[in-house]
Every structure is written in C-alpha cells, then in structure tokens.
ZAZA-692288 format. One record per residue: y, x, z of N, C-alpha, C in turn; residue in three letters. Coordinates in nm, 4 decimals, decimal comma. Layout:
BEGIN
> Y X Z Y X Z Y X Z ALA;
...
//
This chain:
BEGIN
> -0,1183 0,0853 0,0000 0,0000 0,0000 0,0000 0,1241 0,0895 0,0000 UNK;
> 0,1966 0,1068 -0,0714 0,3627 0,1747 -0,1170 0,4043 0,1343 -0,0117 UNK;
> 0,4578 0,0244 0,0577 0,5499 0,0019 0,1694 0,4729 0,0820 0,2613 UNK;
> 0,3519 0,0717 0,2906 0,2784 0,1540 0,4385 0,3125 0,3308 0,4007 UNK;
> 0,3087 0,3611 0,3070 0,3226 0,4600 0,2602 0,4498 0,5535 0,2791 UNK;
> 0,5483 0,4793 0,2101 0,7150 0,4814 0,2282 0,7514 0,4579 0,3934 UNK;
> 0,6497 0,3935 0,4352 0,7256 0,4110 0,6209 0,6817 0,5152 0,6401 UNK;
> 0,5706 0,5928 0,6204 0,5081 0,7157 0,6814 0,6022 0,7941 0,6802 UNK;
> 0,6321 0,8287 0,5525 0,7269 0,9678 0,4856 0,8889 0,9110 0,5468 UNK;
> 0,9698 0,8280 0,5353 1,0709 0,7656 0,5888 1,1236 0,8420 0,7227 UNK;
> 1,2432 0,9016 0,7316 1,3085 0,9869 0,8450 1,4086 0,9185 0,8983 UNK;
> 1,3697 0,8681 1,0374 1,4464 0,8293 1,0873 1,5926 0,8270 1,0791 UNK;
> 1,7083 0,7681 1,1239 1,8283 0,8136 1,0656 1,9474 0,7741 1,1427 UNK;
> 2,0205 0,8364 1,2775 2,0814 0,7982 1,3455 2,2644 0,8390 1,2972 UNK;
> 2,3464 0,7534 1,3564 2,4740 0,7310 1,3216 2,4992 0,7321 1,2236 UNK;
> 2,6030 0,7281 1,1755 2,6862 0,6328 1,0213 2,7525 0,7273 0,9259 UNK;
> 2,7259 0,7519 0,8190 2,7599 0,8537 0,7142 2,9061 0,7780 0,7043 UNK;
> 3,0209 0,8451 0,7537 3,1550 0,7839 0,6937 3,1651 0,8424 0,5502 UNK;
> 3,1617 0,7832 0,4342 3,2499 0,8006 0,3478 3,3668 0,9233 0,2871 UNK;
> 3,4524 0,8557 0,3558 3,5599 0,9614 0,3619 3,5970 1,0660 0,4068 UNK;
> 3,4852 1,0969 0,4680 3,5071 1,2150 0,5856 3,3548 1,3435 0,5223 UNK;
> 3,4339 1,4312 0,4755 3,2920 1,5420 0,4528 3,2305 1,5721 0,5794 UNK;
> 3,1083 1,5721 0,5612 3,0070 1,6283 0,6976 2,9166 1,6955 0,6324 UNK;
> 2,9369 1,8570 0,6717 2,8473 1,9677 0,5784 2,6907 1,9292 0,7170 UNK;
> 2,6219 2,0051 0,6558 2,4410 2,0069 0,7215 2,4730 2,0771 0,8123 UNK;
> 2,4399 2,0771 0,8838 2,3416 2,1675 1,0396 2,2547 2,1345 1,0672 UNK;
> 2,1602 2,1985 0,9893 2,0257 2,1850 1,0588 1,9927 2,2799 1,1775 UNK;
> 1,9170 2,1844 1,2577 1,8477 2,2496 1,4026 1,7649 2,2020 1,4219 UNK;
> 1,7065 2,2563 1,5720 1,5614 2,2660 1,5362 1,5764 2,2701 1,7283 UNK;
> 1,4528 2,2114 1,7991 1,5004 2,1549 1,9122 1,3446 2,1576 1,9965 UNK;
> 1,3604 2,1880 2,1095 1,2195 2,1472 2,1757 1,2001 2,0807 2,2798 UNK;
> 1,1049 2,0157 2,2966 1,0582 1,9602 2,4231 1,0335 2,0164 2,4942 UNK;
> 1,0431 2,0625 2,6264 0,9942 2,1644 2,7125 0,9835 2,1137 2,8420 UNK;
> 0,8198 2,1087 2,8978 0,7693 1,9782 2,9635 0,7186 2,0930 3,0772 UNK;
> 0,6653 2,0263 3,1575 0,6120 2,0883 3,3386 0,5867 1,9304 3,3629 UNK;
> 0,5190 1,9986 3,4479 0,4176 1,9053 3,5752 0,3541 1,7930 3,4627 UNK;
> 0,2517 1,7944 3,3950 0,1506 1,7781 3,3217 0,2349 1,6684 3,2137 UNK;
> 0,3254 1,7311 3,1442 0,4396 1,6613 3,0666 0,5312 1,5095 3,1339 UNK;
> 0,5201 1,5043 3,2433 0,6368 1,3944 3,3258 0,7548 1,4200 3,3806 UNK;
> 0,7706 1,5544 3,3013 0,9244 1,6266 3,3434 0,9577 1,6898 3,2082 UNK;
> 1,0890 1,6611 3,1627 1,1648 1,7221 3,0727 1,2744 1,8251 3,0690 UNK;
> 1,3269 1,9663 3,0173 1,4307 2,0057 3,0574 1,5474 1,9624 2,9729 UNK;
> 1,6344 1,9353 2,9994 1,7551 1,9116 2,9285 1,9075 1,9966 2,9159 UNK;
> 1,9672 2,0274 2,8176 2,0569 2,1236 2,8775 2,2246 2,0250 2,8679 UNK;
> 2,2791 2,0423 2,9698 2,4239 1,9623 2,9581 2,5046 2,0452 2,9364 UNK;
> 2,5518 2,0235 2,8162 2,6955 2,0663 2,7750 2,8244 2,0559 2,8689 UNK;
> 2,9485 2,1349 2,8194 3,0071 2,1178 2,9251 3,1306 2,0128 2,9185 UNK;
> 3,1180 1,9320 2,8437 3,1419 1,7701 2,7810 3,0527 1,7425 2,8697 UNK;
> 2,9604 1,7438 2,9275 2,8998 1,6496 3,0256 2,7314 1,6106 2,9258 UNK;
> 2,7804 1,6169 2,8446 2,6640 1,5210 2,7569 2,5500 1,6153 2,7801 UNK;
> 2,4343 1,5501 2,7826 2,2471 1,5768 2,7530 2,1985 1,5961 2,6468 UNK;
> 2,1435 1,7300 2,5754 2,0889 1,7676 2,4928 1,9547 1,8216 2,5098 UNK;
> 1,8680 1,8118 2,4075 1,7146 1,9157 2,3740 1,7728 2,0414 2,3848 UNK;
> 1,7384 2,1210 2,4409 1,7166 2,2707 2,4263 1,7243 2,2728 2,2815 UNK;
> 1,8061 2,3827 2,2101 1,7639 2,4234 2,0947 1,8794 2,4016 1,9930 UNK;
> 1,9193 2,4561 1,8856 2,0324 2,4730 1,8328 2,0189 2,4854 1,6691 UNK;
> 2,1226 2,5011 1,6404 2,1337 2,5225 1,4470 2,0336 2,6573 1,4065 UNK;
> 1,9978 2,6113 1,3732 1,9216 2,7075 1,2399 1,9515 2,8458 1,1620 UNK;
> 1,9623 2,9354 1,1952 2,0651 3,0351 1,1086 2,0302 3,0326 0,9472 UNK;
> 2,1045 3,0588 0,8802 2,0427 3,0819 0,7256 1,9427 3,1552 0,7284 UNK;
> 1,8832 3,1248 0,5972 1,7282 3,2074 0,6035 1,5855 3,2381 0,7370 UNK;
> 1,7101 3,1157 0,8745 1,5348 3,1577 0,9403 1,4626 3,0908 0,9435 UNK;
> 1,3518 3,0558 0,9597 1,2380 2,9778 0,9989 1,2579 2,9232 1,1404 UNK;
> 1,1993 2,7672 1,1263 1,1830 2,7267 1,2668 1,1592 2,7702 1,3622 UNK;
> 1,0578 2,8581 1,3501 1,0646 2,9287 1,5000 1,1312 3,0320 1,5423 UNK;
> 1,1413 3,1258 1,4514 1,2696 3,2016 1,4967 1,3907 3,1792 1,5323 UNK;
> 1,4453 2,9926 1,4966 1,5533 2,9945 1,5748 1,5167 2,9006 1,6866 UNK;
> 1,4375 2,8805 1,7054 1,4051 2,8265 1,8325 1,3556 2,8804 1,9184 UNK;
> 1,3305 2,9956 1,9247 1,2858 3,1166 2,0097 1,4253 3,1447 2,0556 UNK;
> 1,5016 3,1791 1,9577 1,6497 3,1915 1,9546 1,7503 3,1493 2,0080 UNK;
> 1,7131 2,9918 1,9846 1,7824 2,9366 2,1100 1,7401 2,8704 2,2218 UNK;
> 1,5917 2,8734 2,2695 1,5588 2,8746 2,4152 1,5895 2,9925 2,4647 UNK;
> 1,6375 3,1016 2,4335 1,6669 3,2043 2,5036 1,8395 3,1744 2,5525 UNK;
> 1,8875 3,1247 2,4877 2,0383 3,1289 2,4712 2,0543 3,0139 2,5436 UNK;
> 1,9969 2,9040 2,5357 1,9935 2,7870 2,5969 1,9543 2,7893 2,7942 UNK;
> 1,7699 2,8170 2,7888 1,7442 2,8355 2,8749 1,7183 2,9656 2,9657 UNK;
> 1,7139 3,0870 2,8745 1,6981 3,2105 2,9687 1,5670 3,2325 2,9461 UNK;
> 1,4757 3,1627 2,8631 1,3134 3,1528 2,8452 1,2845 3,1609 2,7377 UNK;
> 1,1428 3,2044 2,7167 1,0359 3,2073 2,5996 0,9958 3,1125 2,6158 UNK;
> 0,9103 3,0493 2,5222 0,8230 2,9418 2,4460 0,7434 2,9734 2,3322 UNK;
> 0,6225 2,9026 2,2798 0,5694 2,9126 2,2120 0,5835 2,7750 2,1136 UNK;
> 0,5932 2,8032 1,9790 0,6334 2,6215 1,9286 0,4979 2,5840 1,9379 UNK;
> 0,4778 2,4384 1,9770 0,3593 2,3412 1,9802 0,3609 2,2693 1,8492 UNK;
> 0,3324 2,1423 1,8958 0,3401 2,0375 1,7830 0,4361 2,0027 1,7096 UNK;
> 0,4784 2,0123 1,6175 0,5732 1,9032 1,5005 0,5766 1,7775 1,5562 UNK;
> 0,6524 1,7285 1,5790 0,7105 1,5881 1,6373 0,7501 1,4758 1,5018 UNK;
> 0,8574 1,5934 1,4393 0,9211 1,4936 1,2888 1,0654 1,5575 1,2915 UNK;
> 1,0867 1,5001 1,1663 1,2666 1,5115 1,1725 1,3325 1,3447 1,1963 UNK;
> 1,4199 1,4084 1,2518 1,5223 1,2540 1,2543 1,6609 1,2977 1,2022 UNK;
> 1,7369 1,2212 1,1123 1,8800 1,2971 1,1123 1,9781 1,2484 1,1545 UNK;
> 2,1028 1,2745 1,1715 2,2095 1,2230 1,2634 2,3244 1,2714 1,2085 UNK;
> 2,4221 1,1696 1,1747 2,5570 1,1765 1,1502 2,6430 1,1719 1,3105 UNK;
> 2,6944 1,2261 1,3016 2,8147 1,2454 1,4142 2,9142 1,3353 1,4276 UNK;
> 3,0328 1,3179 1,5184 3,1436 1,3753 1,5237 3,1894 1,4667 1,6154 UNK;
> 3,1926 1,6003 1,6240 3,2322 1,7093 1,7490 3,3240 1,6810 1,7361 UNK;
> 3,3890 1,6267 1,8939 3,5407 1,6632 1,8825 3,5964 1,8233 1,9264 UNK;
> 3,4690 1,8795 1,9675 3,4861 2,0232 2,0414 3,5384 2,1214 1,8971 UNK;
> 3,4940 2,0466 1,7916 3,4647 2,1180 1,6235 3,5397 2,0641 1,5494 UNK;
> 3,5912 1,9385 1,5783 3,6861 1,8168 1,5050 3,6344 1,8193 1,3459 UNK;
> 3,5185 1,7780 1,3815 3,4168 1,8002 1,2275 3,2993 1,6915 1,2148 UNK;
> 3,3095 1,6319 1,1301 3,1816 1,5351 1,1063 3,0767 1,6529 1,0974 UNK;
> 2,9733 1,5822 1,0777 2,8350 1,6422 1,0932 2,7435 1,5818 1,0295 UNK;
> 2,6279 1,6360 0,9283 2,4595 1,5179 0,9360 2,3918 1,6589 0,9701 UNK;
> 2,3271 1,6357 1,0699 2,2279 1,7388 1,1173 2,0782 1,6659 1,1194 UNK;
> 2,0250 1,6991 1,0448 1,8815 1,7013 1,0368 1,8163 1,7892 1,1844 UNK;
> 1,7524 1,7346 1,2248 1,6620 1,8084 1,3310 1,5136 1,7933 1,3492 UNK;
> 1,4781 1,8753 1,3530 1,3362 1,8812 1,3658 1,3156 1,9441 1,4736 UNK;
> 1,2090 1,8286 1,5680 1,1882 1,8012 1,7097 1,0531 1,8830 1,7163 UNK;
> 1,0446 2,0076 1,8067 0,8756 2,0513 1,8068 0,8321 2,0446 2,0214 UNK;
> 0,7330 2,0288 2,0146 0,6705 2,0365 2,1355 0,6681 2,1541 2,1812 UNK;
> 0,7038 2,2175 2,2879 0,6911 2,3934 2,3189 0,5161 2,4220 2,3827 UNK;
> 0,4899 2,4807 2,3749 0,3594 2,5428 2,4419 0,3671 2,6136 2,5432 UNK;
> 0,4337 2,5499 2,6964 0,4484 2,6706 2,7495 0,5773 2,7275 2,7499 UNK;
> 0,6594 2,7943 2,8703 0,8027 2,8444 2,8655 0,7232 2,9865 2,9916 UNK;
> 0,8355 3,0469 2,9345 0,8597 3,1767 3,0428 0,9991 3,2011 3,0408 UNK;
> 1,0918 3,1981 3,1756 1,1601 3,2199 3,2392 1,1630 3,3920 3,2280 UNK;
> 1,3011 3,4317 3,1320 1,3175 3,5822 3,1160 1,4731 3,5904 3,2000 UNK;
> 1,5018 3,5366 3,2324 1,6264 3,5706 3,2965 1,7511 3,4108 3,3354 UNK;
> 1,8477 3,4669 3,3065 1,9654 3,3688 3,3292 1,9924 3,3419 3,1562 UNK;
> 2,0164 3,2040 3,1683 2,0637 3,1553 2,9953 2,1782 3,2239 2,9364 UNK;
> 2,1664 3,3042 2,8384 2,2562 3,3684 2,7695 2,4216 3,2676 2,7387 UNK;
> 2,3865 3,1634 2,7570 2,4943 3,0413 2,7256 2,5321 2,9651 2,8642 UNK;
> 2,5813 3,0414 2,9408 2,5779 3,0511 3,0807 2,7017 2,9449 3,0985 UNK;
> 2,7394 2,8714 3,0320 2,8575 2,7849 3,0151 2,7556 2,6184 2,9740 UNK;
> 2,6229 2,5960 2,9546 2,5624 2,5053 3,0159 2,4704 2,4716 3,1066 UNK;
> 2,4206 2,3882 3,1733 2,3736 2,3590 3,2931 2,2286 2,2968 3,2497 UNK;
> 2,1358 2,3237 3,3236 2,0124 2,3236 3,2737 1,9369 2,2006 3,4062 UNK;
> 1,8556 2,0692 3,3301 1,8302 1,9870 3,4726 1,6891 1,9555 3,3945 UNK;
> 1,6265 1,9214 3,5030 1,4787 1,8420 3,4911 1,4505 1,7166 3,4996 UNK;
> 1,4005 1,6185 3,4005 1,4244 1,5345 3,4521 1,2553 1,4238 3,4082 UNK;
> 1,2513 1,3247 3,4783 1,1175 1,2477 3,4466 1,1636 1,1943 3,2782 UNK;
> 1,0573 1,1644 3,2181 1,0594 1,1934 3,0997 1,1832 1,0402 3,0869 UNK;
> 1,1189 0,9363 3,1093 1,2471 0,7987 3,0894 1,3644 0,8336 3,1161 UNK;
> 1,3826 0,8979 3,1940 1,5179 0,9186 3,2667 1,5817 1,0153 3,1410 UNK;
> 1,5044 1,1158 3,1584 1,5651 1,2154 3,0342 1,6093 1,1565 2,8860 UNK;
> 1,5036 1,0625 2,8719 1,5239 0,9704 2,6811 1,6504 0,9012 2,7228 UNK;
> 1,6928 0,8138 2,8498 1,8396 0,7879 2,8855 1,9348 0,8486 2,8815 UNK;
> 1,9123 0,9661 2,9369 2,0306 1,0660 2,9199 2,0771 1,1295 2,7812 UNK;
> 1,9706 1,1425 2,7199 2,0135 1,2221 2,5759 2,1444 1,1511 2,5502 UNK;
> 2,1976 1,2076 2,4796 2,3064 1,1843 2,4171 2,2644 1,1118 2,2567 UNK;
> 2,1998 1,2609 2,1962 2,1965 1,2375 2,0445 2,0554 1,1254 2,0425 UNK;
> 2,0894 1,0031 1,9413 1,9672 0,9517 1,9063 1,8530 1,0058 1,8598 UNK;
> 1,8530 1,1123 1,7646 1,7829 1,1781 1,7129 1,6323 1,2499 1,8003 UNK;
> 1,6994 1,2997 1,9310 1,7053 1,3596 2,0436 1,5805 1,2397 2,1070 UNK;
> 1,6021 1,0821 2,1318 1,5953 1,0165 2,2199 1,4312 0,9836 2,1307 UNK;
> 1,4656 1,0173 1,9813 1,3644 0,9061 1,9235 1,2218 1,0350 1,9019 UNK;
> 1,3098 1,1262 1,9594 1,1725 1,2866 1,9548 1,0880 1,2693 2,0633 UNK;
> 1,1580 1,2524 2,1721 1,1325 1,2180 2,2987 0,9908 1,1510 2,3195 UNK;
> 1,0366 1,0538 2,2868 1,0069 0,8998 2,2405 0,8616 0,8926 2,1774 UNK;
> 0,8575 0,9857 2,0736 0,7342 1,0048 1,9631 0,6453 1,0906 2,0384 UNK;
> 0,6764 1,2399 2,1118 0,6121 1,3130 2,1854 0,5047 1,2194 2,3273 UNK;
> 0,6252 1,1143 2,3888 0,5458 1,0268 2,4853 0,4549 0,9384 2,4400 UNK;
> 0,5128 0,8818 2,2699 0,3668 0,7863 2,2587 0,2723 0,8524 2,1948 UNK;
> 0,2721 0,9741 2,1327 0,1363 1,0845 2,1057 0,0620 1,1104 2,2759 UNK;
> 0,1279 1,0879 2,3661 0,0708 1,1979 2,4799 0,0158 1,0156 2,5211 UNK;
> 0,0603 0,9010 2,5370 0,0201 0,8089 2,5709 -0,1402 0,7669 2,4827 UNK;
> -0,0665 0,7682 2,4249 -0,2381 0,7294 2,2880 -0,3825 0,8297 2,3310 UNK;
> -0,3333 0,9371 2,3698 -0,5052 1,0390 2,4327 -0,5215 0,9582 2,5271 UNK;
//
C-alpha cells in the first residue's frame, strides 16, 4: 500500500517555514543519554532557560558521530558511544540569540553508554536529569520531544 509506505519514509516536521524570511540548514545531530535503566534523561539548559538534547550542528564534512562525540564533550564533559538511530525530525524556528530563522534537520541517536571526562567545555550551560515524561515536557524543540517520544515507545514495545 503507497500510503503505508509514504508514512514510513515521511519526516516528521515541526514549526512553520515563513516564506519571507530565509532560513539556511543546520543540521544536528543530538542524543539521548539515559541512566538508571533508561527512566532518566540528561538535558542541557541553555542560558535562555530553555531544555535541549545534548548535541549540536554538524560541522561540514563530518559524519554523525564525529559531531556528536563532539558535542557531548562540549555539551556534557563526556564520551558516548552512538546507539540506535531514532529518525530525523525537522524544525523551523527562530534564534533570537542569532536573530536568524532556521530549518534544522536533526537526527536523534540513542547513546550507548556516557563517560564523564571532565567539566563541559560549554561551561555557560547547565546540565539536569530528569524522568523521561518530565524531560519530553521540558524540551523546548519539538523535534527534540518527538525523539524522545520514539526512543520510549521502542523501549516500551520489548
């Protein structure tokens, strides 16, 4: 069936492409990073206050995991190993920190595991734990909420 088909492949797609307003790509790349038998999430808060995934833009030319190695270090002060592929979701939105539209594609992966190497290189956000509902509340970005989201009903379904 084409429609069953077309939902499979179909990427989620959070906030509103304005028109008039250019919004170049940032892609990033983001992880889940779970403790106490995945019912705890880490989250990092910006200093806007807002709740984000660990994990950041993409540099040119790298591969997913190299910038996500990249930026759990910068983020949290830790190693990880990437786990599972979650999906992409993409997201239009507006930094006012950047005064810049945005569509950032993100692709959500499961971590395997963190090691704690020090203090977060990005020592200007705040790092919290939180039960996994609580955490999908807090996110900020939809994108963010609906990774979350997919990781809990894979771990629900075993």
């Amino acid at each position: 069936d084409l429609r069953k088909l077309t939902e499979k492949i179909m990427i989620p797609t959070f906030g509103k492409k304005i028109d008039s307003k250019n919004s170049p790509a940032r892609y990033g790349v983001y992880g889940i990073v779970a403790r106490n038998d995945n019912t705890a999430i880490c989250l990092v808060q910006a200093p806007n206050r807002a709740y984000f995934l660990p994990g950041g833009e993409i540099d040119s030319g790298d591969v997913h995991n190299k910038s996500l190695v990249r930026e759990l270090h910068a983020d949290l002060g830790a190693k990880a190993k990437l786990g599972k592929f979650r999906g992409q979701a993409d997201e239009y939105f507006y930094s006012s920190h950047r005064d810049t539209y945005y569509y950032n594609p993100a692709y959500i992966y499961e971590t395997a595991g963190y090691e704690v190497l020090g203090a977060p290189l990005e020592d200007f956000n705040h790092i919290d734990w939180f039960p996994v509902e609580t955490a999908i509340k807090n996110l900020k970005r939809g994108s963010h909420h609906w990774g979350v989201a997919a990781c809990q009903d894979y771990l629900n379904a075993l």
